[in-house]
N, C-alpha and C positions, 0 to 999 in steps of 0.2 A: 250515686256514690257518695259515703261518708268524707268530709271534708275533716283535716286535721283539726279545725278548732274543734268540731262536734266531736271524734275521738276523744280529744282532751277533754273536753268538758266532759263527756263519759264516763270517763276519770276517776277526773276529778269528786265527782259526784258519789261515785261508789268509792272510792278510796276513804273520803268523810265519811262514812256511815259504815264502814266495818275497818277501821284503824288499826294498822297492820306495819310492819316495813313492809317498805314499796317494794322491793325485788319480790318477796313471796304473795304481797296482792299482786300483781302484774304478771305473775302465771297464772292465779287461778281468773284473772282476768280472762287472759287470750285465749284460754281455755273452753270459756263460756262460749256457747253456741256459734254465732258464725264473725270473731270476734276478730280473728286469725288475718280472716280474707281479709274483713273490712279496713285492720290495720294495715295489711299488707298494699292495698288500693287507693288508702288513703292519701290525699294530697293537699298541698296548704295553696296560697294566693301567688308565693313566689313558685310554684312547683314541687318543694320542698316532701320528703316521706318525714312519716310522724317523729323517726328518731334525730333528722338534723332539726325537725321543727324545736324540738326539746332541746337541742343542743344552742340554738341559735337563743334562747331563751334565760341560758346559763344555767340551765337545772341538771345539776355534774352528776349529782351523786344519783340523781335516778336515770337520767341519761345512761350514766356507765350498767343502770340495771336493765333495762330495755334492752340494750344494744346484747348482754351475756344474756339473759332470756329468750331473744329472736333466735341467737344461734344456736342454744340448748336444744328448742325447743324443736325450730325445724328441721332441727339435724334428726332429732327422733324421732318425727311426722316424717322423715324422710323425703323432707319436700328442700334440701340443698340448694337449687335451684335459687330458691327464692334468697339464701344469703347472701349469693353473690351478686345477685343482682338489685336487691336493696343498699348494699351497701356501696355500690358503685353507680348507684341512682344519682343526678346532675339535675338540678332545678333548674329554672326557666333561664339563669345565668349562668349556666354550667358550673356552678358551684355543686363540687360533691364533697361526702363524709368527712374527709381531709380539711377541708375550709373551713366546715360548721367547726370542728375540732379546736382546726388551730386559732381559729376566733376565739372558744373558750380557754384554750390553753394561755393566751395572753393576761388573764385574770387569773384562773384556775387551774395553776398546776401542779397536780396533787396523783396520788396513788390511782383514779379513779381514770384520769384523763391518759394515762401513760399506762392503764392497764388497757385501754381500747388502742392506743396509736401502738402497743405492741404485739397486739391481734391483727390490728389491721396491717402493721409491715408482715406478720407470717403469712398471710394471707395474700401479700402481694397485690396491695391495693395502690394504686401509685400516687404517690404524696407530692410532688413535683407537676402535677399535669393541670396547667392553667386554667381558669374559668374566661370565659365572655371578653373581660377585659384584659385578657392579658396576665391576670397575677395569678400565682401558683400560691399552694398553701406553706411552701416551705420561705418563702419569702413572710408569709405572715410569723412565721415561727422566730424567721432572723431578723427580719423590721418592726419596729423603733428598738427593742433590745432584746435581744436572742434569749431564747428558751431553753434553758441546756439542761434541761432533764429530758425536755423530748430531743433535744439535737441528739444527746449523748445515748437516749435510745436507736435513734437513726444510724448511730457511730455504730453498736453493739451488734445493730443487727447488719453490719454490714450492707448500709444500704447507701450511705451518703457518699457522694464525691464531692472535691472541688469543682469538677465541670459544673453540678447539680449547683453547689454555693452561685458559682459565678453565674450561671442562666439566671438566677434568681435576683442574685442585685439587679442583673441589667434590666430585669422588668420594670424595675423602681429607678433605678438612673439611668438615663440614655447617656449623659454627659461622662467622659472618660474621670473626669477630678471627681465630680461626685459617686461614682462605679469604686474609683479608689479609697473615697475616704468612708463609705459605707463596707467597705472588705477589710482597710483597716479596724475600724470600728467591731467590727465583730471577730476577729481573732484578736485584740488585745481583749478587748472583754474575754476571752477564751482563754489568754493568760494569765488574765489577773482574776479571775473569776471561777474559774471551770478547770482550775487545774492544767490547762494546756491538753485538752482529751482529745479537740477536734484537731488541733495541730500535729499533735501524735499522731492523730489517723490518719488524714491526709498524709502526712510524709512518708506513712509505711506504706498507704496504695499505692506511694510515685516508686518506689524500690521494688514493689514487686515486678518479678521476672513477667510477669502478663502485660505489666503498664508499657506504654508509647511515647513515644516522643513529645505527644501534644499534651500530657497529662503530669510529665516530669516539667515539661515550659510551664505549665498552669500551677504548677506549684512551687517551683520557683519565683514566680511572680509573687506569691502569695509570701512569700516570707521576705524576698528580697526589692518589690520592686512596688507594694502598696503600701504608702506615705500616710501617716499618722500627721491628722492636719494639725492638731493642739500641739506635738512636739517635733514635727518633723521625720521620724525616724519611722521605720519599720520592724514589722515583726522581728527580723531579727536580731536588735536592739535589743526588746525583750524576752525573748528566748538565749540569748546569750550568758544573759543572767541566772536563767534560772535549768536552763538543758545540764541532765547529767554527761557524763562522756559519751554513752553510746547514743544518745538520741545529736547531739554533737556531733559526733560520728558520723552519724547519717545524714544532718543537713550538710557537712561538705563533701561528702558523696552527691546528694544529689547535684547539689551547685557545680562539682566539677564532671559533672556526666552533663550536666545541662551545657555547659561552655563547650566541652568538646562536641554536642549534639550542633549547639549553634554555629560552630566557627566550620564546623564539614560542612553545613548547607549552605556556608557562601563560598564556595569553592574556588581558594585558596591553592594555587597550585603547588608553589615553596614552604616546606617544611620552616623554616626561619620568621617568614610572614606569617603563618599558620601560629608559629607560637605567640609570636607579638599580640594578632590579636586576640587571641585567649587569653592573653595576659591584661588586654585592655577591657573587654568583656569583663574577665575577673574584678578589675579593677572597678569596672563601673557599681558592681554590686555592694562591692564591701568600702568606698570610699563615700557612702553617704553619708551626708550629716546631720544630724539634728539642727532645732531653733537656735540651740545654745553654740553653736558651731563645732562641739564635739561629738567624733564619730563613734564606730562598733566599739574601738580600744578603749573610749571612757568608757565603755558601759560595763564590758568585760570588767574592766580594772576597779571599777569601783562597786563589783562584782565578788571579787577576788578569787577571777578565775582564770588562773596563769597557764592552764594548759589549755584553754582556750584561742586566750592572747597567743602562746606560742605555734599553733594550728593555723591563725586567721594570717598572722606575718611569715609562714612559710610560705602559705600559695603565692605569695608575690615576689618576685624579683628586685635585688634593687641594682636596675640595673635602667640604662635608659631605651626604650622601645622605637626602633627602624623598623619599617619596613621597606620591603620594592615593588616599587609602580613602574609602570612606564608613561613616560614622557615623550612627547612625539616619535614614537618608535622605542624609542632609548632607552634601558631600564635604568633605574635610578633609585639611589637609599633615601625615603623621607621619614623624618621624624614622626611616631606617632604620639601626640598628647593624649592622657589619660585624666588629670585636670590642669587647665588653661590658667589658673588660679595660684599652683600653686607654685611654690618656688622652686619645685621640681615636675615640671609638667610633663613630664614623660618618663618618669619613674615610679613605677608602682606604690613600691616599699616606702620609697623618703617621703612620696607623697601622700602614705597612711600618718607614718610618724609623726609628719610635721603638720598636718594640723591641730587648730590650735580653736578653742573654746574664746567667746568672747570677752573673758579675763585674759586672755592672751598667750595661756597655757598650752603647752604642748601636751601629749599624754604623758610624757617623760617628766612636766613637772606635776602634772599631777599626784605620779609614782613618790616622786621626792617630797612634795607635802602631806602628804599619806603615809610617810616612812614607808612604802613596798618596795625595796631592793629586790627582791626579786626576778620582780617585773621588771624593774628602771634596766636588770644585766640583758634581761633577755629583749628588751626591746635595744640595746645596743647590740646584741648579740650578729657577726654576718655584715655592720656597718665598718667602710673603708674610714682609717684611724683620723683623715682632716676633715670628715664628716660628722665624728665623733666628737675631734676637740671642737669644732663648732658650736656644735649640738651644746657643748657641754658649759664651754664659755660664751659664746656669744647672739644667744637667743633669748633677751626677755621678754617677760611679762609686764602686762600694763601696769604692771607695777614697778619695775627695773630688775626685776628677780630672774637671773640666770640660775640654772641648775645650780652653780658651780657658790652662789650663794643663797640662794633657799633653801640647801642644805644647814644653811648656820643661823640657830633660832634667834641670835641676838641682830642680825641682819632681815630676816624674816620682822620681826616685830618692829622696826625699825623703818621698813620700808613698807606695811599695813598702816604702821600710825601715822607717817606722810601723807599717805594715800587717804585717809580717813579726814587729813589737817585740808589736804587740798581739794575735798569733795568727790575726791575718784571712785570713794568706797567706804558704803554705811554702815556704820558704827554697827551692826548687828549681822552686816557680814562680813564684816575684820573679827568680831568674834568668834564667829561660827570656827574660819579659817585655823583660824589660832587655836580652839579648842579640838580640832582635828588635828591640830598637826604633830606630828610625834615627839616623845616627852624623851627618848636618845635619837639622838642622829650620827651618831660615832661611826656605825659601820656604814652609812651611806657617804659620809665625809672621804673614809678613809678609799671607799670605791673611787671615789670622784677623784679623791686627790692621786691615786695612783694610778688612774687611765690617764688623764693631765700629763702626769711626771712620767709617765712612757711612753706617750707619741711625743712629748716635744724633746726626747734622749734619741727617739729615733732621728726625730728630724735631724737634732747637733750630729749623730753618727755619721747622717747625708752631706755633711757641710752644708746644713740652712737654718738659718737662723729661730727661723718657725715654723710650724708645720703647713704645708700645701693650704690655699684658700679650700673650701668644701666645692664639691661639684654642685650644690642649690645656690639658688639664687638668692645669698643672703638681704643681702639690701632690701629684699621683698619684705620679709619679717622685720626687719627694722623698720620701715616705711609704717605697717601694721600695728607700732609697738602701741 
């Protein structure tokens, strides 16, 4: 039996001496006498057939000619047979056509390489099925930095899942932090890179009527619950940004078919506890934070995507979360936290709000040195009026900036140049600040001043002096300042 180098050199040899493109010598090649078999029998030292020998070799563009001339040819010798079993031929390390592939694709990914991996998925060749040790080819395509001409083939041809994603990291990370931060890794590259295709896809598998429970949790996961180790946050950080409404749309669909999926399989007998914890579920998702300690609402908001913002602060209540246990027998209402941190720990909503970035910003004053009114109405919007004038008056920033004066740029600059005089803050980012921040402030003043001037007219109406202390636990954010 001819060995693949003797093939090759075969070749090689005759290819020199009648110079030709390689795809039309390579038929009258295989053509010559008994040239067929002996390619077909041929085998290298790893086990390898002469076409992943070629491939393993990085020779793309005659590789891609081989591989459409085997199937030309013996589809019209009528010998079929041998396609499908060449091409799902497995060397002595069960690496098959897929491997040699996405080897080359890591260097070479071009028209030539993505015209075989899209034969080979009509063909139903399985791209996912591990060799020897363990590693699958689709792992070569996503490790060290994804392929997204061939993923986005995989996407097209409807072949990829997230289960297939996930099988794939785990080959390469046993460990759950390293599992997470290689899955973040390749869906923010999918955002910032790839147009958001694979995120697209995946989200519309988990909504179809045929998807499962296990397959809505895995993609869930995927946008809500795998952590971006350089900036802390999650896919949905960035998709927040950049999701039109209907693809928005569908992530809180999914999210909320996922919460009600979870909170029925711990079965919950009272409708009241049953809400609570969906509401705590809920809460765990969307109250994540980034490094900088600002959560989903910075990203949205500096974003400037207000019907977003107003979507992410419906699902939650603000309201504080009980449930009933029982206590030796007894049923009983306990409190349930949703963060332990914050100054409202068992309130969904105040506990979206009020976190605060580590300039000491709430998203509210974000809104205000940003000039976005908008936003700053609607994240008041649904809050009880002594939570507001709290909010409004007495929550600064590390700076001493309450809402209620970051609104006034002559205040504003005043209290940057301190900050700057006392080291708190460098001279190149008291500019930045200042050169964002809006050039009128009239209509966010005149908001401020008149939610102000109508809860404390309510409060004199009550006979009280001032309005009710807020239901958070202010002293926390002061302690913080």
């Amino acid at each position: 039996m001819k060995t693949v180098a003797d093939i090759h050199a075969d070749i090689l040899k005759r290819h020199a001496k009648s110079p030709s493109r390689f795809g039309y010598f390579f038929l009258q090649w295989i053509k010559f006498m008994d040239h067929n078999d002996r390619l077909y029998a041929a085998r290298g030292e790893a086990g390898e057939n002469y076409l992943q020998y070629r491939l393993g070799l990085n020779h793309v563009d005659e590789s891609a000619a081989i591989f459409e001339t085997l199937l030309s040819f013996w589809k019209e010798r009528e010998q079929e047979d041998r396609i499908f079993s060449y091409l799902t031929h497995e060397d002595t390390d069960g690496n098959g056509i897929w491997h040699y592939l996405a080897d080359t694709l890591r260097e070479h990914e071009g028209t030539s390489t993505l015209r075989m991996a899209r034969t080979l998925l009509a063909m139903d060749i399985d791209f996912s099925k591990r060799n020897r040790s363990g590693q699958s080819p689709l792992n070569k395509m996503l490790v060290p930095l994804p392929r997204w001409q061939s993923i986005n083939a995989l996407i097209q041809t409807k072949h990829l899942s997230i289960e297939n994603i996930e099988a794939a990291i785990a080959e390469r990370a046993k460990d759950e932090d390293q599992r997470n931060a290689l899955m973040s890794m390749i869906f923010s590259s999918d955002i910032e890179q790839n147009q958001a295709m694979l995120s697209q896809h995946v989200l519309r598998q988990a909504l179809q009527p045929q998807a499962d429970v296990t397959l809505r949790a895995a993609t869930c996961r995927l946008f809500f619950d795998y952590v971006d180790t350089k900036t802390g946050g999650t896919a949905f950080f960035k998709l927040v940004t950049i999701a039109n409404h209907a693809m928005f749309d569908d992530l809180m669909r999914l999210l909320m078919r996922n919460t009600s999926e979870t909170v029925v399989a711990m079965g919950v007998p009272d409708i009241a506890t049953r809400k609570a914890y969906a509401q705590a579920y809920l809460a765990r998702k969307l109250l994540r934070r980034e490094h900088s300690g600002g959560g989903v609402l910075f990203s949205a908001l500096k974003a400037g995507k207000h019907t977003h913002l107003r979507k992410i602060t419906s699902l939650l209540r603000n309201d504080d979360l009980v449930i009933r246990t029982t206590v030796r027998g007894e049923l009983v209402r306990k409190d349930l936290p949703v963060d332990k941190n914050s100054p409202a720990p068992t309130n969904p909503l105040l506990s979206l709000l009020l976190q605060r970035d580590k300039e000491g910003n709430t998203v509210m004053h974000r809104a205000v040195l940003t000039g976005d009114l908008q936003a700053l109405k609607g994240f008041f919007s649904g809050l009880t009026p002594n939570d507001t004038y709290a909010i409004i008056r007495l929550i600064p920033n590390i700076w001493g900036l309450t809402l209620a004066t970051a609104c006034r740029p002559e205040l504003v600059q005043a209290a940057l140049a301190q900050a700057v005089k006392s080291g708190k803050l460098p001279m190149d980012r008291a500019k930045a600040l200042f050169s964002a921040y809006p050039k009128d402030t009239r209509d966010i003043v005149h908001f401020i001043e008149e939610t102000v001037n109508e809860i404390e007219s309510l409060a004199k109406a009550v006979g009280r002096k001032e309005p009710l202390p807020p239901t958070f636990r202010l002293e926390t954010l002061r302690a913080n300042k």
